[in-house]
C-alpha positions in Angstrom: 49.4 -40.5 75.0 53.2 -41.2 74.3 54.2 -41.2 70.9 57.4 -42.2 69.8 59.0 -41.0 66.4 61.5 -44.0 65.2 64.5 -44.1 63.0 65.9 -47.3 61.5 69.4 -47.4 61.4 70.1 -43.8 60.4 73.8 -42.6 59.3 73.6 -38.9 58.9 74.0 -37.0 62.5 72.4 -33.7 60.3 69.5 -35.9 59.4 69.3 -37.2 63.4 69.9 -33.8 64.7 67.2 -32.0 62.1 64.8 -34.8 63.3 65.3 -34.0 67.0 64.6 -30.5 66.2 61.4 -31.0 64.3 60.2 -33.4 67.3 60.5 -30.4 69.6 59.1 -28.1 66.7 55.9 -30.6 66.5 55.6 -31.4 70.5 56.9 -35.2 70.2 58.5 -36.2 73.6 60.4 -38.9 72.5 63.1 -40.4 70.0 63.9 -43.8 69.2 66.9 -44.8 67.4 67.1 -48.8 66.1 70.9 -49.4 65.7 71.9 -46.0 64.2 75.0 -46.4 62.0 76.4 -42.6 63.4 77.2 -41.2 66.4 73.6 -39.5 67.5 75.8 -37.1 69.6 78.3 -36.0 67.2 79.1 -32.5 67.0 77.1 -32.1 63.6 73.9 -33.5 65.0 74.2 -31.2 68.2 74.3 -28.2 65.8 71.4 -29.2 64.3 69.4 -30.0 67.2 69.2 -26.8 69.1 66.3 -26.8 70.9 66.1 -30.3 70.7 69.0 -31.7 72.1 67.4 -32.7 75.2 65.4 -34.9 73.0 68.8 -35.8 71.0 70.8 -36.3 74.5 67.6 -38.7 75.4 66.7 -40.3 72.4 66.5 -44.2 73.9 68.8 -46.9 71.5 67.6 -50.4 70.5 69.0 -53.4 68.8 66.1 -53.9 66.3 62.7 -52.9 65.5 60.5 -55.3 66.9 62.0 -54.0 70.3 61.6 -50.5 69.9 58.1 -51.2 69.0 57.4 -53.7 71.7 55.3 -51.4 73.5 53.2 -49.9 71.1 49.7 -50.6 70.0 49.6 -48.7 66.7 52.5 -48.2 64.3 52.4 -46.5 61.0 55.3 -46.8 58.7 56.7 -44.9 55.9 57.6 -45.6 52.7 58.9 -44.5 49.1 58.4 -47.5 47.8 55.8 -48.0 45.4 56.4 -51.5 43.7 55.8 -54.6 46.0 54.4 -53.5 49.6 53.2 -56.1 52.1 50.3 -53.3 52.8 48.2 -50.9 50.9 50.0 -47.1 50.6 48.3 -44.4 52.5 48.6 -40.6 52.4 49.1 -38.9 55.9 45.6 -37.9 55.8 44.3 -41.4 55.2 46.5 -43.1 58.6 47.8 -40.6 60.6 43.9 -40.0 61.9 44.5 -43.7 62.5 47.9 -43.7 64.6 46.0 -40.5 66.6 42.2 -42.6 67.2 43.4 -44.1 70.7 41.3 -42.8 73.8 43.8 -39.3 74.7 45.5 -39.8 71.5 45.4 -36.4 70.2 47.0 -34.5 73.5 50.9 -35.6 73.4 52.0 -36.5 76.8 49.4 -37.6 78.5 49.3 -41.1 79.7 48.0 -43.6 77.5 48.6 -46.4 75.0 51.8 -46.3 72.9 52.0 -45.3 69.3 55.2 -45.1 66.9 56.2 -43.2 63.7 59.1 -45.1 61.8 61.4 -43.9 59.5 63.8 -46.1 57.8 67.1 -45.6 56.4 68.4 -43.0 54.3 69.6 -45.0 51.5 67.4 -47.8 51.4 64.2 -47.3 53.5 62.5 -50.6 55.7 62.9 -53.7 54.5 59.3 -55.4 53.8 60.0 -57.6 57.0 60.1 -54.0 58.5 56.9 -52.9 56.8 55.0 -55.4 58.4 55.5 -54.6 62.0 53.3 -51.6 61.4 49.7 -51.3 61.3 49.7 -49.1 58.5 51.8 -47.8 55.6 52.3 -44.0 55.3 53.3 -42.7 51.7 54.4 -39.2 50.6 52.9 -37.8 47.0 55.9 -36.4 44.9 56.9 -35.7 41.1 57.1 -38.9 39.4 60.1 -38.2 37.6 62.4 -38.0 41.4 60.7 -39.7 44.1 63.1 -39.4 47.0 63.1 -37.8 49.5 65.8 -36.4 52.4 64.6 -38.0 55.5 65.0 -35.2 57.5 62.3 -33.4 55.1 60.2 -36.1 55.1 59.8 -36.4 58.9 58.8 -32.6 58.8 55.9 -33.1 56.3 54.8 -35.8 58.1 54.8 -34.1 61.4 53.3 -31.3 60.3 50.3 -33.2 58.6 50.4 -35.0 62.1 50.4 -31.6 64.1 47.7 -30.1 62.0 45.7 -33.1 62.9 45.5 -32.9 66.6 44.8 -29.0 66.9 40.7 -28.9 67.7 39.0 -28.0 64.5 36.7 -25.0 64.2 33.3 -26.4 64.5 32.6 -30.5 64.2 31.6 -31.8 61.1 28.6 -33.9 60.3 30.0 -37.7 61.1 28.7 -40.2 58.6 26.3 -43.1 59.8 28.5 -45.8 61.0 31.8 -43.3 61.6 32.3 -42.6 65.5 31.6 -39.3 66.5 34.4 -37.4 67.4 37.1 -38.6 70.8 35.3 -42.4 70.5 37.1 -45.0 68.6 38.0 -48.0 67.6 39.8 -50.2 70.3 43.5 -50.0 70.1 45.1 -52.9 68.4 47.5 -55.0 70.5 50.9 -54.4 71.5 53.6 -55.1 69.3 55.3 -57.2 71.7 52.1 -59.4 71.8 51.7 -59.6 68.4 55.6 -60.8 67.8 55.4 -63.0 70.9 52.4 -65.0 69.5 53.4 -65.3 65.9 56.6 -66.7 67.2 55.0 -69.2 69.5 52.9 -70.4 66.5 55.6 -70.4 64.1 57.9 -72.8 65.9 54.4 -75.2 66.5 54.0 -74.8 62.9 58.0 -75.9 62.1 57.1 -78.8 64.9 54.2 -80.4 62.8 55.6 -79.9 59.8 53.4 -77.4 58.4 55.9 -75.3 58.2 60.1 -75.9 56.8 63.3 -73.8 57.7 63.6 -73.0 54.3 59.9 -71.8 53.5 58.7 -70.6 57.3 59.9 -66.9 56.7 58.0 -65.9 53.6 54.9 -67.8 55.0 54.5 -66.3 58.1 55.5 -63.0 56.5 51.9 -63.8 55.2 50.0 -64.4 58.4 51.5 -61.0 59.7 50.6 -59.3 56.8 46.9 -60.9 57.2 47.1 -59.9 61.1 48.5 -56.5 60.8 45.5 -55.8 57.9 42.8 -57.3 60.9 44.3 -54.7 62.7 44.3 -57.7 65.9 43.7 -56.9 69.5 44.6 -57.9 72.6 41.7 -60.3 73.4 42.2 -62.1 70.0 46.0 -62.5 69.9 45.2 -64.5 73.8 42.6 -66.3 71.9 45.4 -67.3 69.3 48.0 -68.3 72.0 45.7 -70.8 73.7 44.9 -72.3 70.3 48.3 -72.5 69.5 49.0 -74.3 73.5 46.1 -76.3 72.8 47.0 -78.0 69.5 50.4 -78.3 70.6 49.5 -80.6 73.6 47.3 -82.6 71.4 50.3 -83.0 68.9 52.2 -84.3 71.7 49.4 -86.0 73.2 49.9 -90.5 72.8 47.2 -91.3 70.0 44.9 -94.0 71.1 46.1 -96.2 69.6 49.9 -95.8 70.5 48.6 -96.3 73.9 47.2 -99.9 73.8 50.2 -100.6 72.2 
């Protein structure tokens, strides 16, 4: 399984250095970094990184998001934000079983499907556009009265709840009627890629029939992803969706009969 641990737009080389440590601390074999606003090799972060600067020297730079996440099947998110998120709050012990249920999942390295951690920025987090290119939204439990966090610290709790999860536990426990039994799951949701690439195909048939306007298509199809991303959709379905989408866009282009005779 390769999974990815992804920071948003980071500006502190300590925090991007700290975070490549922890990465080699928890056995993660790669870092992504989505337009970082520092220099990931600065002096400060190389002090920081010691035994992970190979993972700091490697760490693999994207223009946005969507394309560090193009490859990935499951995404969890996380988030201080309690007010207003496009998907229910989980704690780590609630989604990171989730991000880990893939066939080979729980053994790092290994060839498999693609999962992703995200992080967002230090000073403001992910935007809710952000939010919704994961499958799931992690949330940390703190004191009420000061909620933030450093992101550095909360990338370690999160990869040591995540760490914790895929050592082999003691003895099996009794699985529920209904619950798969332990290494079967549930079929991986889609790639990211797939996902983007088919709501954009429908968003500009949408726009062409009029369903849709410029000045209302972002916060509607912000909807349909949020609807999508709680359907958790595969890749079977989102090809179902793209021929529907080809299909009623030939017949909106398609003559009427009565345009014919004429």
């Amino acid at each position: 399984m390769s999974l990815h641990l992804v920071l948003v737009e980071p500006s502190g080389p300590l925090n991007v250095g700290s975070v490549a440590r922890l990465c080699a601390n928890f056995g993660l074999t790669e870092l992504r970094l989505v337009a970082p606003r520092c220099d990931p090799l600065d002096a400060e972060a190389r002090r920081m990184a010691v035994h992970g600067l190979p993972l700091l020297e490697n760490a693999r730079r994207f223009a946005s998001l969507a394309d560090a996440l193009a490859d990935c099947r499951r995404v969890v998110a996380c988030t201080g934000r309690l007010e207003g998120p496009p998907l229910p709050l989980e704690e780590p012990s609630a989604c990171l079983p989730w991000l880990l249920g893939g066939p080979g999942m729980e053994t790092p390295g290994t060839d498999g499907p693609a999962a992703s951690l995200v992080f967002g920025r230090e000073d403001r987090g992910l935007s809710n556009d952000e939010l919704l290119q994961a499958g799931r939204l992690l949330t940390l439990s703190t004191d009420p009265a000061y909620t933030s966090l450093n992101l550095s610290h909360a990338v370690a709790l999160v990869l040591h709840e995540l760490h914790r999860l895929r050592r082999p536990p003691a003895a099996p426990a009794p699985q529920p009627a209904g619950v798969p039994p332990a290494g079967e799951s549930e079929e991986d949701p889609c790639a990211r890629g797939e996902l983007e690439a088919a709501l954009t195909d429908a968003q500009a048939l949408l726009l062409e029939v009029g369903y849709l306007h410029p000045h209302t298509a972002r916060a509607r199809m912000a909807k349909l992803r949020a609807l999508l991303q709680r359907a958790r959709i595969r890749t079977p379905e989102v090809a179902l969706l793209r021929g529907m989408v080809c299909q009623l866009r030939w017949a909106s282009r398609r003559p009427c009969a009565d345009d014919a005779r004429h």
